[in-house]
N, C-alpha and C positions, 0 to 999 in steps of 0.2 A: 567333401570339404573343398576347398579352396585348395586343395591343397593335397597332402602325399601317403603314398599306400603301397603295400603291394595287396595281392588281388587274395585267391583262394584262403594263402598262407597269412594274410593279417590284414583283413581287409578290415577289421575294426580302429585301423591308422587315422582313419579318413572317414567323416559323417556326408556319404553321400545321400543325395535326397532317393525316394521312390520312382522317381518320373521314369520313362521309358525314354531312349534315344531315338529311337527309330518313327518313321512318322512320314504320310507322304510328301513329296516334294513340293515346295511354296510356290508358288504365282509370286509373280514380281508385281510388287504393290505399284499402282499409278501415282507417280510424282505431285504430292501435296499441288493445286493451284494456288494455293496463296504460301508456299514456299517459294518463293523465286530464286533464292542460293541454290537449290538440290537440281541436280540434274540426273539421270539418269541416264547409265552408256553401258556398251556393253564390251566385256574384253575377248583376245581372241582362243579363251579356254575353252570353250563351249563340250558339255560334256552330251553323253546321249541320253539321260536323266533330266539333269538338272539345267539351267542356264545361267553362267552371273552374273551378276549385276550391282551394281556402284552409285550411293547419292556422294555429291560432295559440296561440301558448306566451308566457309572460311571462318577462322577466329584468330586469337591474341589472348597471348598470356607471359605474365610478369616474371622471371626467374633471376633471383639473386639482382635483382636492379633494371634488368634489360628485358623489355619489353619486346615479343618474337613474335610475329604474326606468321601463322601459319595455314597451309590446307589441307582437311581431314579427309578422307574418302573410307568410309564405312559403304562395304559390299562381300563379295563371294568370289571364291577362286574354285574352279572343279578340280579336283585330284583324282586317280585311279590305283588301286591297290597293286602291288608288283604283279610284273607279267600282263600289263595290260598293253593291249595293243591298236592305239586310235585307227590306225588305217583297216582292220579287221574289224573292228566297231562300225566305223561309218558305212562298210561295206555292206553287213547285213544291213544298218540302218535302210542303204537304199534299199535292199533286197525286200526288205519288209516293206514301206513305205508303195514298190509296188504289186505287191501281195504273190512275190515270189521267193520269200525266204525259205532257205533250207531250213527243214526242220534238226537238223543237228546241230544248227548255230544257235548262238545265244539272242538272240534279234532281238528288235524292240519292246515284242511282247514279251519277253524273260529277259532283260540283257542283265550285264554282268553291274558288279556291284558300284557305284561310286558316290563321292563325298564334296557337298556342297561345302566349302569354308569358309568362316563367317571373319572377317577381320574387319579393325577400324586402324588405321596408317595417318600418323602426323607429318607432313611433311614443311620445313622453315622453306618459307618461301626466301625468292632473292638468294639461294644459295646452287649453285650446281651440283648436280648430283654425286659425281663422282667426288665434291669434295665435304662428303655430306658423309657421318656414320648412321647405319642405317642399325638398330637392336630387335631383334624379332624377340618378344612378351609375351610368356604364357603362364597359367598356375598350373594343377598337376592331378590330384583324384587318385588316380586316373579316371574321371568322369567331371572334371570341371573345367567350365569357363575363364576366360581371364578376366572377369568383372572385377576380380578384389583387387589385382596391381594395376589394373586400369582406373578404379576408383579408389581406392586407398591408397598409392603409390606413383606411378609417372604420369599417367594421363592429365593433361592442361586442367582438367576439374576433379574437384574431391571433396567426399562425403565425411563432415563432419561425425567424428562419435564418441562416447566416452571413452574417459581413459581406461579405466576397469571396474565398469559396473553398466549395466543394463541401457543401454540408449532409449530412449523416450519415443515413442510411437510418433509416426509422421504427422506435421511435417518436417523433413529431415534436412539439415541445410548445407549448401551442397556450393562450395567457394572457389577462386580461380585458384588453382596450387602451385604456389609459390617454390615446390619442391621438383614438380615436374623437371625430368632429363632431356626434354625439346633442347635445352641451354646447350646440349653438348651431342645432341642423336637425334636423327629422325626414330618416329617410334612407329612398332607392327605387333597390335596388340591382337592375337589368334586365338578363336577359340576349337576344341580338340571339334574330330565328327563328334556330332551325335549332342553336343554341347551347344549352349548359347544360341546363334540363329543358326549355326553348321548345321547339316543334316545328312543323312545316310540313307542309300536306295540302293535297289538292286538284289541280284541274286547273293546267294550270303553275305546278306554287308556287314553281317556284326562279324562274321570269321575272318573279311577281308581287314577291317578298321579296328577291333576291337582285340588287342595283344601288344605286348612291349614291342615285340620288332614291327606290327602292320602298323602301331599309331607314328612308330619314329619313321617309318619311309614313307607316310600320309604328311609327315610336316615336311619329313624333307622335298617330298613333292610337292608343296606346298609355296617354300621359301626358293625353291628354283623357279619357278612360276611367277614367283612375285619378282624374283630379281629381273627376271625378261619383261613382265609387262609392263616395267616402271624404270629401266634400264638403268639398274642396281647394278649390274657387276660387278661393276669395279670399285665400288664405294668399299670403307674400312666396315666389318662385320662382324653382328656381335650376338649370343645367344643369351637371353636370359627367363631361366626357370625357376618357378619357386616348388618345392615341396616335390612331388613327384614329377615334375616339373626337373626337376637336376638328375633324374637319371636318364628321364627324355631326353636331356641335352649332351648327356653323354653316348650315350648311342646313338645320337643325333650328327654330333660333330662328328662322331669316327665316320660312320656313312656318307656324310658329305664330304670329306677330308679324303678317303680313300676309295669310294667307288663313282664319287662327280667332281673329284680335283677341283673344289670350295675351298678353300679356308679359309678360316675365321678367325680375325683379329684375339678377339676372348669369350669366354663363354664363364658368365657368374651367376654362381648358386645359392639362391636363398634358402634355407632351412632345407639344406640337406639331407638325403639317405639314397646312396649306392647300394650297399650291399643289408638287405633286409633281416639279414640274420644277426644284427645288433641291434633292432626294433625293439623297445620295452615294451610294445604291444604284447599279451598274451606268450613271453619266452618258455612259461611252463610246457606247453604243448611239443617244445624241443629240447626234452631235455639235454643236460650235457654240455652246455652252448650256454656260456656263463657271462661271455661279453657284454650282454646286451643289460644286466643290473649294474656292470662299471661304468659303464659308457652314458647311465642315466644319472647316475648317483649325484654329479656334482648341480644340472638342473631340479634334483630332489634339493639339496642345499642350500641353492640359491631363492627356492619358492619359500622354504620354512625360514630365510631368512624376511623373506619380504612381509611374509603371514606374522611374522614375530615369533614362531613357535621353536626359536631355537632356545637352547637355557644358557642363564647367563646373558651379560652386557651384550649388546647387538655388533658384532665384528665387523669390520672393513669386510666388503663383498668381495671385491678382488683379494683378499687377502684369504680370505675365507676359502674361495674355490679351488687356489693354490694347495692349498692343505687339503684341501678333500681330491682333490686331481691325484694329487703327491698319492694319500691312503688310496684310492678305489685304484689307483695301476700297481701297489707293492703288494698292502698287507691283506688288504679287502682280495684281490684277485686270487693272491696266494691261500687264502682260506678256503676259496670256492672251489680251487682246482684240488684240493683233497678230499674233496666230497666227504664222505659217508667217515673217513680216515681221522676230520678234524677233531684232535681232542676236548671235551665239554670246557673245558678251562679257556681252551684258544676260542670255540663259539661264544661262551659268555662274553670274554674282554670285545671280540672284533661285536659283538652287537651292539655292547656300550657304545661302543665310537661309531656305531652308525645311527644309533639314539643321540647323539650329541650332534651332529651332521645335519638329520632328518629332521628332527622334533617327533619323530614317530615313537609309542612304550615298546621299550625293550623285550618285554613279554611277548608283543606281538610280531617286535621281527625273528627273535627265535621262533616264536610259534610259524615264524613262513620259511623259518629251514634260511635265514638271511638273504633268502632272495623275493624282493617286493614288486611286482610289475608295476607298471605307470596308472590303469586302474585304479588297484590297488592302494597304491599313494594317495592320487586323486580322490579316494574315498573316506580316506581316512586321516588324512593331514590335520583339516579342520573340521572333524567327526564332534568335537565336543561341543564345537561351536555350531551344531546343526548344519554344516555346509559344506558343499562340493566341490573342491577345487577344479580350474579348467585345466584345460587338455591343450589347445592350442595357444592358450598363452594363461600359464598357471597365477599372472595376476587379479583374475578374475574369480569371482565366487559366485555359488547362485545353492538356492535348495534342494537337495536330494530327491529326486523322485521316488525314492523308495529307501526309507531309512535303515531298512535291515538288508542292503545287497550289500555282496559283496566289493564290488567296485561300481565307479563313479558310471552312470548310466545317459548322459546325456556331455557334450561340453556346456558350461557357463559362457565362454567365451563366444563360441560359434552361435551360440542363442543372444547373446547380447548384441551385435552389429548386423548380423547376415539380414535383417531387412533393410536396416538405413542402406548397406549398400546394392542390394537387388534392387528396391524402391528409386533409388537417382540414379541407376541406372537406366532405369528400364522409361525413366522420364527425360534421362539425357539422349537416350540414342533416337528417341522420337522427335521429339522438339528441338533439339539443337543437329543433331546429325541426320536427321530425316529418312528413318530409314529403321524397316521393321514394319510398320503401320497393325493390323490387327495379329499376327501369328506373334505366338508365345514365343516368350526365351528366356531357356532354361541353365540357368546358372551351376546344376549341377543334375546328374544322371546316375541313374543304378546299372553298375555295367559286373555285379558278382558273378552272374551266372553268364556271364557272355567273354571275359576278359582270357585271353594267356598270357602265362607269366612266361610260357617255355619263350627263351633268347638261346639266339646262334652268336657266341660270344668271339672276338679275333680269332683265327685263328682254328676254332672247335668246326667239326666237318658236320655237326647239325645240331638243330638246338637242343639246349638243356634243360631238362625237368628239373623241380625242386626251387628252394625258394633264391628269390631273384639277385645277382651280384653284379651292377655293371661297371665297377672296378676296373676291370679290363677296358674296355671300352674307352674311356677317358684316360686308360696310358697308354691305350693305341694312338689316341688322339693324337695326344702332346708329343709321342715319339715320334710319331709320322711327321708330326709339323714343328719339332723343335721350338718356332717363334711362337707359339700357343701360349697367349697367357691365360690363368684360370683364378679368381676372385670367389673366396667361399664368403657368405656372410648368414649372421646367424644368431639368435635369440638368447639369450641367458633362463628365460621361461619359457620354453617350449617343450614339451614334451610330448609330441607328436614324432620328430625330429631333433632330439637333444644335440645342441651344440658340441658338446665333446665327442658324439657319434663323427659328425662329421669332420671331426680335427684328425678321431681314430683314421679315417677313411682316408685320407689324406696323407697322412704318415706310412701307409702301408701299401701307396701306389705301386705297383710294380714298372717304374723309373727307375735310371738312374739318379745319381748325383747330383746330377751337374743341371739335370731339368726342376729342382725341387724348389730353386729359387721362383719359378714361373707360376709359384700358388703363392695369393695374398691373402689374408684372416681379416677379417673383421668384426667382432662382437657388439652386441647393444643390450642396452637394458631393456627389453622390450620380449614379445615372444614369439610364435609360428610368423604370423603377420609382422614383422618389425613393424612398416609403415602404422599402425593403428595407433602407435606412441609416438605422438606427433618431433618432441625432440630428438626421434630414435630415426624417425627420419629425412630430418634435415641432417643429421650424421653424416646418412646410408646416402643421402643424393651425392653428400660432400664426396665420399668416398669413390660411389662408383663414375662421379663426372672425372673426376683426377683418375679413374684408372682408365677411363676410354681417353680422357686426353693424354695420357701416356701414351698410349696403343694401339693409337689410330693411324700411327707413321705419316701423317701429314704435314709432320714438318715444322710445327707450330713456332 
């Protein structure tokens, strides 16, 4: 997906493709002759793999009335997994180069592992740097591209597509976006190794790049890289992840914040999940761990309100979730935590009222012991109507692949758009950004059998098995930096990442007091992807241009 996971423990979060990451290293395509904008230069990362390399093309795009011409520069940054050491690296280089390498080094014919990264960076021209915010953009997988907030969300161009129903095979039409955050940031849209044009070589490169803590110090080496070769430093800083993407960025910030004395303006979370053991993905598998059907419940509510399958006159939405919010944290909760103890009298009345909620039959939530996974809903919502509700944004429907499974077996949603927006991409970064020429790229990657979830969380003397909680991490952040602000934003139909997951998350920071003011909420009617409802994202620009011009300390 586009979007967010944890690996071993629920990797069914996230519809990653089959592609492989790994792949040899590209040749640096010759510069189109009849491109005269793109040039070709090279920065001073140079790895002992890979080489980067940068086209860059000019353009102009409209936002809220003011017309921003800007310069794009779509290339590659080399990174190295921790514990590398370039003067050790070039040393064998020579040594090999003239065919006197120690055989106990790692030389050119073995060398060690590193990571080609693929970024495309908007910069407003006519503005100096330093008085410029600079947002580093990425989605999350862990195995995908930023193709979708690059084309469905800030990038100066954007792929039309339906609201919620199937978009129409190409050609797909592809407009300047009037929603674009150029108006208020420079943008640095990354994709992870192994993703999009990034690539990975080397002696273990999947062990070195492919885990929560090597992919967060691959971006953080990354973003330091980028701020020297473009003399970022001092500019106001900002992180924005979506989906797996927000725990990236929690572990992200703490590492930057406390082992390279960075800090960052704010860092905001689109469709969030920190701590993985409130996933309504597959919760059967742990039992015991009841959180994760509360923390869904009221995105169950809010889909059967949308589907119509609620009974009775169709209620105010906001009013609706309040009441369901209210039941799934008292009585719903409290029922689940007497397990085997609840009297048949208390499970009948609490399944009415979650038949009344859902639109699901009563028969069948007792028949699941009141606990539904997201699946499950998703299969069964609109069962009568022959149809399958989506996963990443449950306003969408499509037909069951297999009418007698038990849960929903594909998303609707992720089959409806995910060509319009691979397709103008993969025609914008050629023709307009100049850059790619014949090698493939891959919008999402299989990294199951490659990924660790184990993290060395604040403070713990080595990492942690078991499924993933980076909670800590983001109140190390904000402790350590006090002025850290943090902006959650987030779908009312998502159930990949349900919105009350992430409010839980948020409520249970281990902060103080007096830091809680420093998280802002924003909801939309929309789902995983906000931006793909086009009203949901003239919102989400509104909202997050007003929080970077809050928090940019510039003085405005």
């Amino acid at each position: 997906m586009k979007h967010a996971a944890p690996m071993a423990f629920a990797m069914s979060l996230i519809a990653l493709s089959a592609a492989q990451a790994a792949e040899s290293p590209p040749k640096t395509p010759a510069p189109s002759p009849d491109k005269a904008s793109a040039t070709a230069t090279a920065s001073p990362n140079r790895g002992v793999i890979f080489s980067p390399e940068s086209s860059t093309s000019e353009g102009s795009v409209t936002v809220g009335g003011q017309k921003i011409d800007y310069r794009a520069v779509a290339g590659t940054i080399v990174v190295h997994p921790k514990g590398w050491d370039d003067a050790a690296a070039r040393e064998a280089q020579e040594k090999a180069d003239t065919k006197s390498a120690d055989k106990d080094l790692d030389d050119a014919s073995n060398p060690k592992a590193e990571a080609s990264m693929f970024y495309v960076a908007y910069f407003k021209n006519g503005v100096p740097s330093p008085d410029r915010p600079v947002t580093f953009v990425y989605n999350g997988g862990p195995g995908s591209s930023s193709v979708w907030l690059h084309m469905g969300a800030w990038g100066p161009r954007r792929v039309i597509t339906e609201d919620d129903t199937h978009t129409p095979a190409a050609p797909y039409r592809v407009v300047d976006n009037a929603y674009s955050l150029l108006d208020v940031t420079d943008l640095v849209f990354v994709d992870a190794p192994g993703t999009g044009f990034s690539r990975i070589a080397g002696k273990d490169k999947e062990k070195a790049f492919y885990g929560v803590d090597a992919d967060a110090y691959a971006f953080g080496q990354f973003i330091l890289g980028f701020l020297s070769q473009y003399g970022r430093w001092n500019s106001p800083k900002y992180l924005f992840g979506e989906s797996y993407g927000t725990p990236r960025s929690a572990v992200l910030v703490n590492e930057l914040e406390t082992d390279h004395d960075v800090d960052f303006n704010g860092v905001i979370l689109l469709s969030q999940i920190l701590n993985f053991d409130l996933s309504p993905d597959e919760p059967e598998f742990n039992p015991g761990t009841d959180q994760p059907y509360i923390v869904a419940l009221p995105t169950y509510a809010a889909t059967a309100w949308y589907h119509n399958r609620l009974p009775g006159p169709k209620p105010d939405l906001d009013a609706l979730l309040r009441d369901v919010e209210q039941f799934a944290t008292t009585d719903y909760a409290a029922a689940l935590q007497q397990g085997s103890e609840l009297s048949p009298e208390r499970r009948q009345a609490i399944a009415q009222r979650l038949g009344q909620f859902t639109g699901l039959p009563v028969d069948y939530i007792l028949k699941a012991d009141l606990r539904i996974n997201g699946g499950e809903f998703e299969k069964m919502l609109q069962d009568p109507q022959g149809l399958t509700t989506g996963r990443l944004d449950t306003r969408f429907s499509g037909p069951p692949l297999d009418p007698l499974s038990k849960e929903a077996e594909y998303d609707p949603q992720s089959a409806a758009i995910s060509s319009a927006y691979v397709s103008a991409f993969n025609a914008y970064v050629r023709d307009t950004l100049h850059f790619g020429g014949d090698r493939t790229y891959k919008p999402e990657i299989s990294l199951g059998k490659f990924w660790s979830a184990d993290h060395q969380p604040p403070g713990a003397h080595s990492p942690q098995r078991g499924i993933l909680n980076v909670m800590p991490d983001l109140a190390s952040a904000m402790k350590y930096n006090p002025q850290l602000k943090v902006m959650l934003l987030g779908g009312y139909f998502d159930l990949a990442t349900p919105f009350y997951e992430g409010w839980y998350e948020m409520h249970h920071l281990q902060i103080p007091a007096s830091l809680t003011g420093n998280i802002e909420y924003r909801y939309y009617r929309s789902g995983h992807m906000v931006y793909a409802h086009e009203e949901s994202l003239k919102k989400m620009h509104d909202d997050v241009a007003g929080f970077i011009r809050q928090t940019d300390n510039l003085g405005r």
